[in-house]
N, C-alpha and C positions, 0 to 999 in steps of 0.2 A: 504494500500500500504506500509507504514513506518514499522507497523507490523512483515510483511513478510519478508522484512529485516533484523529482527533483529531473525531470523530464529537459525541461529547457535550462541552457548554459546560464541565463540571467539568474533562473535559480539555484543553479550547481555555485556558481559566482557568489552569491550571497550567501550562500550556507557556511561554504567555503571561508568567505569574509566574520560569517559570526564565529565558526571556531576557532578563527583563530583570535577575536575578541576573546573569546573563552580561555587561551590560554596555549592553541595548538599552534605552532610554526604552518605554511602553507603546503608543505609535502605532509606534513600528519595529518593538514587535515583532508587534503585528496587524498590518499590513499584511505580513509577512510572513510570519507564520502563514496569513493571507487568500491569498497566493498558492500557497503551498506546497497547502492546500483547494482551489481555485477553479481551478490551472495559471494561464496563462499569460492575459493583460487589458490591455487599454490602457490609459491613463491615467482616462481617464473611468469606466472598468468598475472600477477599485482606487476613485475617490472616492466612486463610488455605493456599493460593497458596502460600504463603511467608515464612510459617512455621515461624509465630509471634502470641502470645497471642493476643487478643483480644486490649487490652489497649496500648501495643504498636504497633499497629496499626492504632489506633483509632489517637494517639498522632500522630503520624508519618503524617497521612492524616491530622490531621488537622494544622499540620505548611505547608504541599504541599499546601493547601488551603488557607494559607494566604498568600504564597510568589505567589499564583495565579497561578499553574502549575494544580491544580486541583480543580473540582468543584461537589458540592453538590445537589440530588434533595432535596426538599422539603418532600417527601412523607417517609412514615414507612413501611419496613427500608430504611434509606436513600441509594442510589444507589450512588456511586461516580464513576466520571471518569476525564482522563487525559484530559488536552486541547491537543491540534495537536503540535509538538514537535520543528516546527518550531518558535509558541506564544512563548512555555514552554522556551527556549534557549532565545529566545528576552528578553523576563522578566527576567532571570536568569542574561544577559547583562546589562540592563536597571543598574540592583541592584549594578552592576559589577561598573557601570560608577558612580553611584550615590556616592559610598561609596569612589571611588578612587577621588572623588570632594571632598569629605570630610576632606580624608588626604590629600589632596594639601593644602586645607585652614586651614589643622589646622599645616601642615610645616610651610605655610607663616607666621601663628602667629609666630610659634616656632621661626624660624629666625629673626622675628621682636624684641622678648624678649629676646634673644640671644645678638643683636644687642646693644638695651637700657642697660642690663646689663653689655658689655662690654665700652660702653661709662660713665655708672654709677663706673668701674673700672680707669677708666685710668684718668678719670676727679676727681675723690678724692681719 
């Protein structure tokens, strides 16, 4: 269904444009837009349809794979495909939320040490 959507280049183009809003470089996010289109490819079938060498391919899928947007069979050659684009987005969120907790707490140090420093100023 999600596929058939993304029918015309204008909206391959924009999809393309919000993941990588989201957080994804523009080869993560075609080749993963390319599978989510295409289902499920081997290695060789993602570097032809993408007009990518072999290796950055290979690379490319295997960071989609660890930020969890795409997943691996088991068997030779391995078959990769996209999870469903609403997961793909939630995980992409998730990271979004995670990281923006991160620089909160390391502002509130910042401002704590900001703080000690200017009282270590004005008191000697």
């Amino acid at each position: 269904m999600f596929a058939k959507d993304l029918e015309s280049s204008s909206t391959v183009s924009s999809v393309i444009s919000e993941l990588m809003d989201y957080g994804l470089n523009e080869r993560q996010a075609r080749l993963y837009v390319s599978l989510i289109m295409n289902g499920p490819m081997k290695l060789s079938e993602v570097a032809y349809k993408n007009s990518l060498h072999l290796m950055q391919a290979y690379r490319t899928l295997k960071k989609l794979i660890e930020l969890g947007l795409v997943e691996s069979s088991f068997e030779k050659p391995a078959i990769f495909f996209a999870k469903k684009p609403k997961e793909g987005i939630n995980l992409l969120l998730d990271d979004i939320q995670e990281n923006f907790e991160k620089v909160a707490l390391w502002l509130n140090s910042l401002s704590f040490l900001c703080l000690a420093l200017i009282y270590v100023l004005v008191c000697c």
